[in-house]
SETOR-17779 format. One record per residue (C-alpha): residue number from 0; x, y, z. Coordinates in nm, 4 decimals. Layout:
BEGIN
 roti     east    north       up
  NUM        X        Y        Z
...
END
This chain:
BEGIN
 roti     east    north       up
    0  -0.2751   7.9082  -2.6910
    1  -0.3051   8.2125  -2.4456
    2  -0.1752   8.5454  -2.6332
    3  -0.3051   8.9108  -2.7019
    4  -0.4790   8.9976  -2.9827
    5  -0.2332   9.2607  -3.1478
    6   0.0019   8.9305  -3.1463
    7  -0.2230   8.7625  -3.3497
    8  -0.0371   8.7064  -3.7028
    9   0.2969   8.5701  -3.4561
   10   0.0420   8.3556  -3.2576
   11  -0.0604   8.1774  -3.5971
   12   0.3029   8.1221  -3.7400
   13   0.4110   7.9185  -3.3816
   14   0.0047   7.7657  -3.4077
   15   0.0959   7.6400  -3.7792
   16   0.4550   7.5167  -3.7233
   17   0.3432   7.3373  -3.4064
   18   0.0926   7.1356  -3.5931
   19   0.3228   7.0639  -3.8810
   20   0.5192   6.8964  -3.5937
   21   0.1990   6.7056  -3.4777
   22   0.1058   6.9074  -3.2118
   23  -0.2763   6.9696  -3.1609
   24  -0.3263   7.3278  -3.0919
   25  -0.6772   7.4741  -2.9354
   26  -0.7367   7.8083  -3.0534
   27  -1.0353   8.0464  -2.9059
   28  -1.0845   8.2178  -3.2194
   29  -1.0982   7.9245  -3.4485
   30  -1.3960   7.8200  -3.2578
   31  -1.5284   8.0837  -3.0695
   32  -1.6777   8.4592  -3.1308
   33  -1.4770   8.6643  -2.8908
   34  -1.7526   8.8362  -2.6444
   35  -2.0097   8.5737  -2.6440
   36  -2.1584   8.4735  -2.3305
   37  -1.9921   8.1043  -2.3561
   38  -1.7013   8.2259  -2.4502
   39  -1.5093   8.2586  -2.1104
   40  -1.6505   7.9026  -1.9730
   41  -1.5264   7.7810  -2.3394
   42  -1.1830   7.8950  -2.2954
   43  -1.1670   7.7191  -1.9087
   44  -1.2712   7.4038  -2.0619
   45  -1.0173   7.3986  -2.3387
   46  -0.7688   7.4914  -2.0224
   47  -0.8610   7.2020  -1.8322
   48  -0.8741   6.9773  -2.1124
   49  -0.5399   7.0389  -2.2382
   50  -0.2258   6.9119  -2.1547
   51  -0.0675   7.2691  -2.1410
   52  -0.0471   7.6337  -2.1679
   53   0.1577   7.7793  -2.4479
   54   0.1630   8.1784  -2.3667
   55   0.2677   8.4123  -2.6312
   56   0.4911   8.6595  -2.4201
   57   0.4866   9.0511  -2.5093
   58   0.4255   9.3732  -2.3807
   59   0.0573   9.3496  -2.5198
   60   0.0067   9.0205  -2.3605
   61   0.1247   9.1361  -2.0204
   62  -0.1024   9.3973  -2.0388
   63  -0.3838   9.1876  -2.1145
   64  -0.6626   9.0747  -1.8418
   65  -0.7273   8.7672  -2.0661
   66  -0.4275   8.6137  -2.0734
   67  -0.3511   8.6609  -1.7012
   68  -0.7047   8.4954  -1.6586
   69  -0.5781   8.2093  -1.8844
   70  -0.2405   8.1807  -1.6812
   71  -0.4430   8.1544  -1.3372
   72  -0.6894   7.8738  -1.4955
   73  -0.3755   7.6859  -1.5852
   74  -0.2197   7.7385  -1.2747
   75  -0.5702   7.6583  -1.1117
   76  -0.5735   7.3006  -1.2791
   77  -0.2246   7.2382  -1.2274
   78  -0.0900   7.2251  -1.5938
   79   0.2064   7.3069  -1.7196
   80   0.3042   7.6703  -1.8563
   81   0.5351   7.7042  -2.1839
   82   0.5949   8.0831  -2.2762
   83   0.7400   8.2299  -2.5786
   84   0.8854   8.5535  -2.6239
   85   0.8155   8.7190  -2.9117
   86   0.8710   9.0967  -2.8685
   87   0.9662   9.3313  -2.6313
   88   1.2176   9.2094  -2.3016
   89   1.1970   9.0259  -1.9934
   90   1.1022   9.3632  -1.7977
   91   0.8193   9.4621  -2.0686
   92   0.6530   9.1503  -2.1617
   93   0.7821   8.8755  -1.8472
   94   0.5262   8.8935  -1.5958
   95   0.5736   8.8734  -1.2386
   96   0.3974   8.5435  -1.1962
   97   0.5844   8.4200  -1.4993
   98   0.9316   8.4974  -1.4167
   99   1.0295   8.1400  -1.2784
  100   0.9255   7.9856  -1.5825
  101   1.1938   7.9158  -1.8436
  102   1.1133   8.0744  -2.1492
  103   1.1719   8.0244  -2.5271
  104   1.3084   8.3235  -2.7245
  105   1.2244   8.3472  -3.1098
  106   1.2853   8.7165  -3.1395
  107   1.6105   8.6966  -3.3578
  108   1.5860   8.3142  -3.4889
  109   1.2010   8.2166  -3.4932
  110   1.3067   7.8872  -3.6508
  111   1.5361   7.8212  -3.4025
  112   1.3096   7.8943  -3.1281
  113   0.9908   7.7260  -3.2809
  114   1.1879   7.4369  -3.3075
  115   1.3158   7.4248  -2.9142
  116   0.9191   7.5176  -2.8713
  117   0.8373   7.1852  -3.0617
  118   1.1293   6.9517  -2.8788
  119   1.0418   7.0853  -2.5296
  120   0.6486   7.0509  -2.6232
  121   0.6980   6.7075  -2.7536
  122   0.9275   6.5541  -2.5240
  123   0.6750   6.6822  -2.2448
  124   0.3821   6.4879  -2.3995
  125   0.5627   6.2315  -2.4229
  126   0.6883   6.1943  -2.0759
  127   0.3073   6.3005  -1.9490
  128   0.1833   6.0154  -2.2294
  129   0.4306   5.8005  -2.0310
  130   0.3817   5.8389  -1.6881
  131  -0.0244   5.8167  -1.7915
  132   0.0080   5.4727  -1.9221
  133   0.3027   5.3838  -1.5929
  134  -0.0256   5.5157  -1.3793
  135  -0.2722   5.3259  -1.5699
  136  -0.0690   4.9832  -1.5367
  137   0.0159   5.0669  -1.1421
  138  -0.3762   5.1095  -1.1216
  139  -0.4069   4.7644  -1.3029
  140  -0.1486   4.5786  -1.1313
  141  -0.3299   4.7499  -0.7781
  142  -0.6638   4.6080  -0.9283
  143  -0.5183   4.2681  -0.9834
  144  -0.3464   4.2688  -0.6748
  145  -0.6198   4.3815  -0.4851
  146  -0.8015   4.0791  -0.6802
  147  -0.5687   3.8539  -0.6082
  148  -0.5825   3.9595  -0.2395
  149  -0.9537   3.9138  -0.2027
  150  -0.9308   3.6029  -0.3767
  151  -0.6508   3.4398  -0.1754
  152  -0.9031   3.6105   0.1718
  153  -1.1737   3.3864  -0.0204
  154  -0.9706   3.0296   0.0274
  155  -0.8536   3.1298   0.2822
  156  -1.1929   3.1743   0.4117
  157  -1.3259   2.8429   0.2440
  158  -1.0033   2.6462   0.3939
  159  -1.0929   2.7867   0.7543
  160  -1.4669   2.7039   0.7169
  161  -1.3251   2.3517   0.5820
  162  -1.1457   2.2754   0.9262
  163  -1.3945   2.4008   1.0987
  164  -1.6493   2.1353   0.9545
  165  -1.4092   1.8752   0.9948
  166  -1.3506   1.9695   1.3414
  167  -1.6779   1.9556   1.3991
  168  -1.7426   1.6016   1.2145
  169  -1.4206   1.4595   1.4523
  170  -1.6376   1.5865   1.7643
  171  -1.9369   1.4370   1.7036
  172  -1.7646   1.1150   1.5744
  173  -1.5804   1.1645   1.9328
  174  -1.9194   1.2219   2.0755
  175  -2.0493   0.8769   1.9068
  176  -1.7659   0.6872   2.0191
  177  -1.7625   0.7664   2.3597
  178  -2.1366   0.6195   2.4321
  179  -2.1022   0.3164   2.2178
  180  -1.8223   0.2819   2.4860
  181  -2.0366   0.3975   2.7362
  182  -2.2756   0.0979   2.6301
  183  -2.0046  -0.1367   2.5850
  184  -1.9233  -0.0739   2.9374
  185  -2.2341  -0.1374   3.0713
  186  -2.2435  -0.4629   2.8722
  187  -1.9089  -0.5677   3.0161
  188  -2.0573  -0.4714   3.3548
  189  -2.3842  -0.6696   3.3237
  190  -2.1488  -0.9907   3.1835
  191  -1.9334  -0.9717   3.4898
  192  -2.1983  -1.0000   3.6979
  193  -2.3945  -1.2956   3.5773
  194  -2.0197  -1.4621   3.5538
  195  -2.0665  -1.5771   3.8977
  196  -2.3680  -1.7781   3.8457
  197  -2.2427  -1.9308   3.4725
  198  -1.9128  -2.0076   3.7094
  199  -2.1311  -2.2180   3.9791
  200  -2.3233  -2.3918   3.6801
  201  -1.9705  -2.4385   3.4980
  202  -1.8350  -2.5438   3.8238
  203  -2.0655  -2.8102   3.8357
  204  -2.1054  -2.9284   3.5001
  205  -1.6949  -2.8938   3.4290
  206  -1.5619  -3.1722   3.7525
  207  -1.8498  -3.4274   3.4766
  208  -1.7087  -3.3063   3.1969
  209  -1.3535  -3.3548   3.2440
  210  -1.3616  -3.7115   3.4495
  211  -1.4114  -4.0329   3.2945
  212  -1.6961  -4.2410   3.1235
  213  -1.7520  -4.3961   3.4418
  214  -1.7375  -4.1283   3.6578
  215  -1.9495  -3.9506   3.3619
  216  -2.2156  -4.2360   3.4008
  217  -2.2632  -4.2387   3.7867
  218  -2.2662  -3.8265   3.8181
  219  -2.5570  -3.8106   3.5692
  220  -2.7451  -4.0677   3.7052
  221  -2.6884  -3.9438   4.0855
  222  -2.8328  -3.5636   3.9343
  223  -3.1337  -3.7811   3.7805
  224  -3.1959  -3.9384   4.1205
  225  -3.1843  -3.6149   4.3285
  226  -3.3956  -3.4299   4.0713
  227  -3.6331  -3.7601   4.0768
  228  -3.6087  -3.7200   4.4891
  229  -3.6950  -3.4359   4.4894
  230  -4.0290  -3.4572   4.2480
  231  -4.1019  -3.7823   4.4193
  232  -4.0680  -3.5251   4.7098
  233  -4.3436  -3.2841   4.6252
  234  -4.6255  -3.5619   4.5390
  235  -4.5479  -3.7760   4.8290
  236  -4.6914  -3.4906   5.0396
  237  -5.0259  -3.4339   4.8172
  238  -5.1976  -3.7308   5.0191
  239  -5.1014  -3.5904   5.3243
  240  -5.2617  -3.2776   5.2779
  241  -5.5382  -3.4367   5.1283
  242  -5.6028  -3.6704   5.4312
  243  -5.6155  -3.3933   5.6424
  244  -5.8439  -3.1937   5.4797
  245  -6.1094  -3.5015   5.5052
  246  -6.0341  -3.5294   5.8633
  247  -6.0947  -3.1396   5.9016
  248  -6.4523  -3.2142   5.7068
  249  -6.5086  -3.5579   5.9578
  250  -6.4811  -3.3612   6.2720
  251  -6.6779  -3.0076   6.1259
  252  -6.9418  -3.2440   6.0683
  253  -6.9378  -3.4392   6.4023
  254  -6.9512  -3.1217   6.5816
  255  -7.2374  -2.9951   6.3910
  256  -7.4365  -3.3390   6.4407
  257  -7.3629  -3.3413   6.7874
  258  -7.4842  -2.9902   6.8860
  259  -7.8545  -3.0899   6.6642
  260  -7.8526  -3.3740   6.9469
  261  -7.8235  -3.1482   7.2386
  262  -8.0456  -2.9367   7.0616
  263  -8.3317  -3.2050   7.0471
  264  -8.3097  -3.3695   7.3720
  265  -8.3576  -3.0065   7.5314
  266  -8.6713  -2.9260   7.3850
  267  -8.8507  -3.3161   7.4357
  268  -8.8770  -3.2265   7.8210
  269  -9.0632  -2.9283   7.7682
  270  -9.3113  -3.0737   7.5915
END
């Protein structure tokens, strides 16, 4: 409540009827002593905490420095100004920085007026009750949307780093595969290769296998007689080799008796 102090006993009728409407009203002198040092830093606080400005309009309170402090604190903190007219005209008591603000009039019906006061004041804190509770659910419904967001970033994330493992695990199965073939290959390789000689062997063994009992009969026995030839073979040539190593000895020794001879019969002379 911003008014002069010579419109005190006004000021208390609007103060009373507004609270008998359920309108909390601040009040400096109720709690303050007017000239104290807090009282000024008081008086900005209760402006910033309140949800409005009612300013008691007369020729008094447009004269006053106090109450054109109390309109530029309002103003300062962006609140909203309700003046009432309670003496005087708009030329006395309607000051220049208050002249685009609709006022109320209670100078010839003060119930009347008190009650537009009331209505306008109410349905104000309502709509500013309102749109604080509509800004308080947007800020909730941003907070669980932004929740939401991070949360669908998060499986997102964990889907991505999913894929990526699997990806990974495909590779190296990939990786795996491709030298077991690598070995397999090799194996196949080394297989073709000794197919050749399993084919002679086969090629050999298979004409036996498929002829006749007969046939069967004489093939075996002609392989036992070649493999006996050719053992039969190898030792018939051990006596050979034997014989001429004692003919080798014979004539070594022959020669070596034969030069003791010469040996002798050279040196009998001499004597």
């Amino acid at each position: 409540m911003s008014y002069s102090r010579r419109d005190e006993a006004v000021m208390r009728r609007v103060v009373d009827f507004l609270r008998s409407r359920g309108i909390d009203v601040w009040v400096d002198n109720e709690k303050l002593i007017p000239g104290t040092p807090v009282w000024e830093a008081e008086i900005e606080k209760a402006i910033f905490g309140a949800s409005a400005t009612v300013v008691i309009l007369s020729p008094d309170s447009k004269a006053s420095e106090w109450v054109r402090r109390e309109i530029s604190y309002t103003e300062r903190y962006q609140k909203r100004i309700f003046p009432v007219l309670v003496s005087g005209d708009e030329n006395s008591s309607v000051s220049i920085r208050l002249t685009n603000h609709q006022y109320v009039d209670i100078r010839n019906d003060e119930a009347m007026g008190l009650e537009r006061l009331s209505a306008a004041l109410l349905f104000y804190l309502e709509d500013l009750e309102t749109r604080k509770r509509r800004a308080l659910e947007d800020a909730e419904e941003q907070t669980q949307a932004q929740a939401k967001r991070e949360k669908e970033k998060r499986e997102a994330t964990r889907l991505r780093l999913e894929r990526e493992r699997a990806e990974q695990e495909r590779v190296e199965r990939e990786k795996v595969g491709q030298k077991w073939a690598e070995k397999e290959k090799l194996a196949g390789q080394k297989v073709v290769e000794e197919e050749p000689a399993n084919q002679q062997i086969e090629s050999r063994v298979a004409p036996v296998a498929s002829a006749p009992p007969q046939v069967k009969k004489a093939s075996e026995r002609k392989l036992v007689s070649k493999e006996s030839g050719q053992s039969s073979l190898n030792f018939r040539w051990f006596p050979v080799l034997l014989m001429a190593l004692g003919w080798a000895v014979v004539v070594s020794l022959g020669v070596s008796l034969l030069s003791m001879l010469l040996n002798m019969g050279v040196s009998q002379p001499n004597s």
